[in-house]
C-alpha positions as CSV (number, residue, x, y, z in Angstrom):
1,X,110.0,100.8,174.4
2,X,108.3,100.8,177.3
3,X,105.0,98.6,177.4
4,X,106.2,96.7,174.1
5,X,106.0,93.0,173.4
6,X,108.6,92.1,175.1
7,X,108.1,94.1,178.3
8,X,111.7,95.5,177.7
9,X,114.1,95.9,175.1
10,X,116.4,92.7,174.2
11,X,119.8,93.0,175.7
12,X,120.8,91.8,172.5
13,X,119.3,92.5,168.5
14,X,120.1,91.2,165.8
15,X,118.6,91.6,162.8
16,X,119.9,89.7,159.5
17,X,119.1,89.5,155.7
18,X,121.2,87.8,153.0
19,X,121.1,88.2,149.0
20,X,120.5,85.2,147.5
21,X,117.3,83.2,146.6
22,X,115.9,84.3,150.4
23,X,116.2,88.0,148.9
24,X,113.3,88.5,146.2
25,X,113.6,92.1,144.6
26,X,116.4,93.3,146.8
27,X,113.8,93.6,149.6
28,X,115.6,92.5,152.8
29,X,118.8,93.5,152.2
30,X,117.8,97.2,150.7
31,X,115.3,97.4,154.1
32,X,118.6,96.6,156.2
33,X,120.4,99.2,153.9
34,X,118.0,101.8,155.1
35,X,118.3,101.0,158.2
36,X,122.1,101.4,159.2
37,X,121.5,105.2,157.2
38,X,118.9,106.1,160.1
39,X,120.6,104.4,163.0
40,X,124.4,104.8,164.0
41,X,126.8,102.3,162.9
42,X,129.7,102.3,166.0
43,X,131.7,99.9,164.2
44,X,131.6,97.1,161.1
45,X,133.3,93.9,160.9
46,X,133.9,92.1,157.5
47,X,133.6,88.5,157.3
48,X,135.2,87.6,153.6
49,X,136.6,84.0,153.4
50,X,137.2,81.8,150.1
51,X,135.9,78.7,152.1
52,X,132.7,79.8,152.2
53,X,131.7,80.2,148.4
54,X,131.9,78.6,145.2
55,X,132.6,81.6,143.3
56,X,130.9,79.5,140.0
57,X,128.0,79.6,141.9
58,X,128.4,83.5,144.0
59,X,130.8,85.1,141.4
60,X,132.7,88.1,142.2
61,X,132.2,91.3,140.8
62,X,134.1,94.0,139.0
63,X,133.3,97.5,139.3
64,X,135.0,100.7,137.5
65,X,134.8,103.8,139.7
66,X,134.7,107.3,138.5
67,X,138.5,108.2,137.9
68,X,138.9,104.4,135.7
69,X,140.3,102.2,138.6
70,X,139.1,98.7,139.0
71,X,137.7,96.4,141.9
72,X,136.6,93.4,142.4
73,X,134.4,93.1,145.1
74,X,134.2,89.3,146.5
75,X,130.9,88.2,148.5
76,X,131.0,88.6,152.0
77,X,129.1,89.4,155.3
78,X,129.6,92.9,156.7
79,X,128.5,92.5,161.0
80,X,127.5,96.0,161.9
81,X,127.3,97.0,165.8
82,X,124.6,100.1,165.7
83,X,123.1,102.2,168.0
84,X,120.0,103.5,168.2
85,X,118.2,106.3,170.9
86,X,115.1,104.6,171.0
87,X,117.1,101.3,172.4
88,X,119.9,102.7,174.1
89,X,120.6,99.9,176.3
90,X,120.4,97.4,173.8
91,X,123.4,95.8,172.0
92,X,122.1,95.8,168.1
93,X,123.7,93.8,165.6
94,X,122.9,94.2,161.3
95,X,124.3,91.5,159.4
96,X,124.1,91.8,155.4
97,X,125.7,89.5,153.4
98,X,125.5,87.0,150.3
99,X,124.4,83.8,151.3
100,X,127.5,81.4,152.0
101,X,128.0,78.5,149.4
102,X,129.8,76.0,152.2
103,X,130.4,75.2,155.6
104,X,127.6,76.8,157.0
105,X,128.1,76.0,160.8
106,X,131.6,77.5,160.5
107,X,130.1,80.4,159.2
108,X,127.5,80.8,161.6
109,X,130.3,79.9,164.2
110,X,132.6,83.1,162.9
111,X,129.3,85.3,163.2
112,X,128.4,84.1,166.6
113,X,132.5,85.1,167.7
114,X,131.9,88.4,166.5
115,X,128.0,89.1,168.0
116,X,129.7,87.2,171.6
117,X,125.6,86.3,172.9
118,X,126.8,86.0,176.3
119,X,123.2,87.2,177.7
120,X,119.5,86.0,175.5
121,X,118.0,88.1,173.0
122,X,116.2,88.7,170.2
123,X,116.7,87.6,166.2
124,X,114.7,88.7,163.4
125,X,115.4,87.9,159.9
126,X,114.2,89.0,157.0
127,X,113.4,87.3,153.8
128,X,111.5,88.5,149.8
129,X,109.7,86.3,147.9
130,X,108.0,85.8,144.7
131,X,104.4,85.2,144.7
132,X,100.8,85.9,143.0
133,X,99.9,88.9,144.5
134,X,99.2,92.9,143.1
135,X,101.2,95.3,143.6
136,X,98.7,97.8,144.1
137,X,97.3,95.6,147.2
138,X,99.6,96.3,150.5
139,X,102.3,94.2,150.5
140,X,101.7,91.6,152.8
141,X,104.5,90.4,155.4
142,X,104.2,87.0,156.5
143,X,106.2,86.5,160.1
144,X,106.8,83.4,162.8
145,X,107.8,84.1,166.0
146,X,109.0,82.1,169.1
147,X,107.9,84.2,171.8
148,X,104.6,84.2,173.0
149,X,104.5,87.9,174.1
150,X,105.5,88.3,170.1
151,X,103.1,86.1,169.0
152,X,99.8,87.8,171.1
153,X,101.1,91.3,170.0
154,X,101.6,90.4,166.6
155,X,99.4,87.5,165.3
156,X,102.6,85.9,164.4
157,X,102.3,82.1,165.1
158,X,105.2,79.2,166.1
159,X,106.8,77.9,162.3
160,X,105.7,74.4,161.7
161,X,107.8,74.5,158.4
162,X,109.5,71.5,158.0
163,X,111.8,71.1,154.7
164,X,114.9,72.8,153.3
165,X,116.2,75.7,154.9
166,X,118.6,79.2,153.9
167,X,121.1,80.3,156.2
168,X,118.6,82.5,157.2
169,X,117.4,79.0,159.5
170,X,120.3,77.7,160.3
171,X,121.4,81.1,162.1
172,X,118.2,80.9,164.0
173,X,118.9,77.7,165.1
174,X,122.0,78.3,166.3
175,X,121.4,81.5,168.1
176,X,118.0,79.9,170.1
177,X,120.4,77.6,171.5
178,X,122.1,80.5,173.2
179,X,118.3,81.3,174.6
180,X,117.8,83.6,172.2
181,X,113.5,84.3,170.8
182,X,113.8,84.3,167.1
183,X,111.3,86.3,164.5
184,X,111.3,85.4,160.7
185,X,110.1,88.0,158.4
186,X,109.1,87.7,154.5
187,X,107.6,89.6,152.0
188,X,105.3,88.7,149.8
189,X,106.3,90.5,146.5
190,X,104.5,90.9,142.6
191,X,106.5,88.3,140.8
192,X,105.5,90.1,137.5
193,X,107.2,93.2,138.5
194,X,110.5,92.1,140.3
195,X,112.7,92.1,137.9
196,X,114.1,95.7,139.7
197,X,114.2,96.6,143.8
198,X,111.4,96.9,145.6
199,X,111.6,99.5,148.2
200,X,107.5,99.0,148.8
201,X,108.4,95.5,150.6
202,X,111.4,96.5,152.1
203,X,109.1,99.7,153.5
204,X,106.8,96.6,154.7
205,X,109.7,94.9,156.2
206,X,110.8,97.5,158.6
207,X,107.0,98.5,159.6
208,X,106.9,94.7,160.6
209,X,110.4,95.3,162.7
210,X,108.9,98.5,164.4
211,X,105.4,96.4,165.3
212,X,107.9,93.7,166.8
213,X,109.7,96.2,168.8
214,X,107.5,98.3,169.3
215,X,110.1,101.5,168.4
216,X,109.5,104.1,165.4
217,X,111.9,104.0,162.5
218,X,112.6,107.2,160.2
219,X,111.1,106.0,157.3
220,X,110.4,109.2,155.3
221,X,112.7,108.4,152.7
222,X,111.4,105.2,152.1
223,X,108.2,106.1,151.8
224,X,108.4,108.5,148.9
225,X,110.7,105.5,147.3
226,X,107.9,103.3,147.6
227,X,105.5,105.7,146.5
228,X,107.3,106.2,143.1
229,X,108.0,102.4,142.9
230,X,104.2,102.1,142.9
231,X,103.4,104.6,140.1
232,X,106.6,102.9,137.6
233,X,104.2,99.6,138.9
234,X,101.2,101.2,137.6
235,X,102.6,102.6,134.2
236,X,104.1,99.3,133.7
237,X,100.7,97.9,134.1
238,X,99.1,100.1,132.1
239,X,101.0,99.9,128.9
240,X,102.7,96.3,129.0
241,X,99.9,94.3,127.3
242,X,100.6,91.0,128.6
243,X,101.2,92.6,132.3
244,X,97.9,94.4,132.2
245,X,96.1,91.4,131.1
246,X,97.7,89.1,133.9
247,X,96.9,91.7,136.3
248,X,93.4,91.8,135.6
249,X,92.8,88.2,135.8
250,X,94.7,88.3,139.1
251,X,92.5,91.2,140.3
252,X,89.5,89.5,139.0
253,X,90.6,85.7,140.7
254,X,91.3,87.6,143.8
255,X,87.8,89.7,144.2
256,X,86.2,85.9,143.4
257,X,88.2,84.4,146.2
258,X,87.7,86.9,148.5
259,X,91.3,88.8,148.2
260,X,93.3,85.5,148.7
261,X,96.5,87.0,148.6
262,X,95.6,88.8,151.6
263,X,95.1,85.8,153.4
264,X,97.8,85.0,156.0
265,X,97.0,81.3,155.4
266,X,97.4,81.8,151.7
267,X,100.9,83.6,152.3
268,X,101.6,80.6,154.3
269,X,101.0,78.0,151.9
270,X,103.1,80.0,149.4
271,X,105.9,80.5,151.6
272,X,106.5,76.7,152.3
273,X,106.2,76.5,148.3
274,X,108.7,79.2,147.4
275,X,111.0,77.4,149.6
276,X,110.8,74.3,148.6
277,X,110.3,74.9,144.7
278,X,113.8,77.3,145.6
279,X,115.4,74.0,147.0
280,X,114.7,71.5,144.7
């Protein structure tokens, strides 16, 4: 990245996603999934602490593996250090987790120990929601940057947001007092279809990181996974009665408005809704 955004790359990356509300369809975490199989994990650090969940709230799970033993796997943050060659003198951090239940500034103080920002850098996060929109249309990614250079690139413009916030903003917070630029990504996803993972939007996800960076990211994989996601999509529509009515009269209301839920002012609105309908 030579002529990028950002003039050079970040001495620092780090780019987050947490299941949880913030994580419609898988989208986020699955797209930060894909990403530490293309880039080189150096080393992982497990963050896995009672006092941050209410395990009525973020149960544990049981799982059986193949010869019959038994493990429960407890929510957690994993904090992988990765490498990549088209940022080789950038220190790149992916943090997946499950959204914490409790004291979220001592969480966010745990992550900041192990990430150690001791120069500025760059945050994105990435979020999924749920809104009126086609899942034949592109799936639109709605992003708010801090940096100017970000912005003019990008089209991205300052969040004016104001209500409840995910962990998601409170780790933003906390690392732009360290000097750090922050990016927030979301996708806009086909409520009527997201009962399953959506590799479309998480394939829209990572174009967005690679547009912020300005790098390339093998996405080949992905692609074809999005590709098949589309046809089950279109079967779906095609023989789910109520489905195939719904998406007609959201095809129809859209060509009427003028394609609305391309709109990034449209995405907008229903971003600040989703979060707030989320939070109340």
């Amino acid at each position: 990245m030579t002529e990028g955004p950002l003039d050079k790359d970040p001495a620092t990356l780090v780019i987050a996603a947490f299941k949880g509300w913030s994580n419609a369809a898988d989208a986020s975490t699955d797209a930060l999934e894909y990403l530490l199989e293309v880039w080189d994990v150096v080393s992982v650090t497990e963050i896995v602490r009672d006092e941050y969940y209410s395990y009525t709230d973020n149960r544990p799970e049981v799982f059986v593996s193949p010869d019959g033993q038994r493990e429960i796997i407890w929510p957690q943050t994993m904090v992988h250090h990765v490498v990549t060659p088209s940022m080789p003198n950038t220190n790149i951090y992916i943090i997946v987790g499950d959204e914490p239940n409790l004291r979220w500034q001592q969480y966010c103080a745990e992550l900041l120990s192990v990430i150690n920002p001791l120069t500025p850098g760059l945050l994105i996060t990435l979020g999924g929601m749920l809104a009126e929109v086609l899942h034949s249309r592109p799936i639109h990614v709605h992003g708010h940057a801090t940096d100017p250079r970000i912005q003019e690139s990008t089209g991205f413009e300052p969040s004016r947001y104001e209500g409840p916030v995910s962990i998601l903003g409170v780790l933003q917070d906390e690392l732009e007092g360290f000097g750090f630029e922050t990016v927030s990504l979301w996708a806009a996803i086909p409520h009527y279809v997201a009962g399953d993972p959506c590799p479309k939007a998480s394939l829209a996800l990572l174009r967005g990181i690679e547009d912020v960076l300005d790098t390339a990211i093998p996405l080949d994989e992905l692609v074809e996974n999005a590709r098949a996601w589309q046809t089950g999509a279109d079967e779906l529509a095609a023989t789910d009665e109520d489905i195939a009515d719904y998406v007609s009269s959201l095809e129809e209301s859209s060509e009427a408005a003028e394609l609305p839920e391309a709109s990034g002012e449209a995405i907008a609105r229903e971003f600040e809704r989703y979060l707030r309908r989320r939070e109340s």
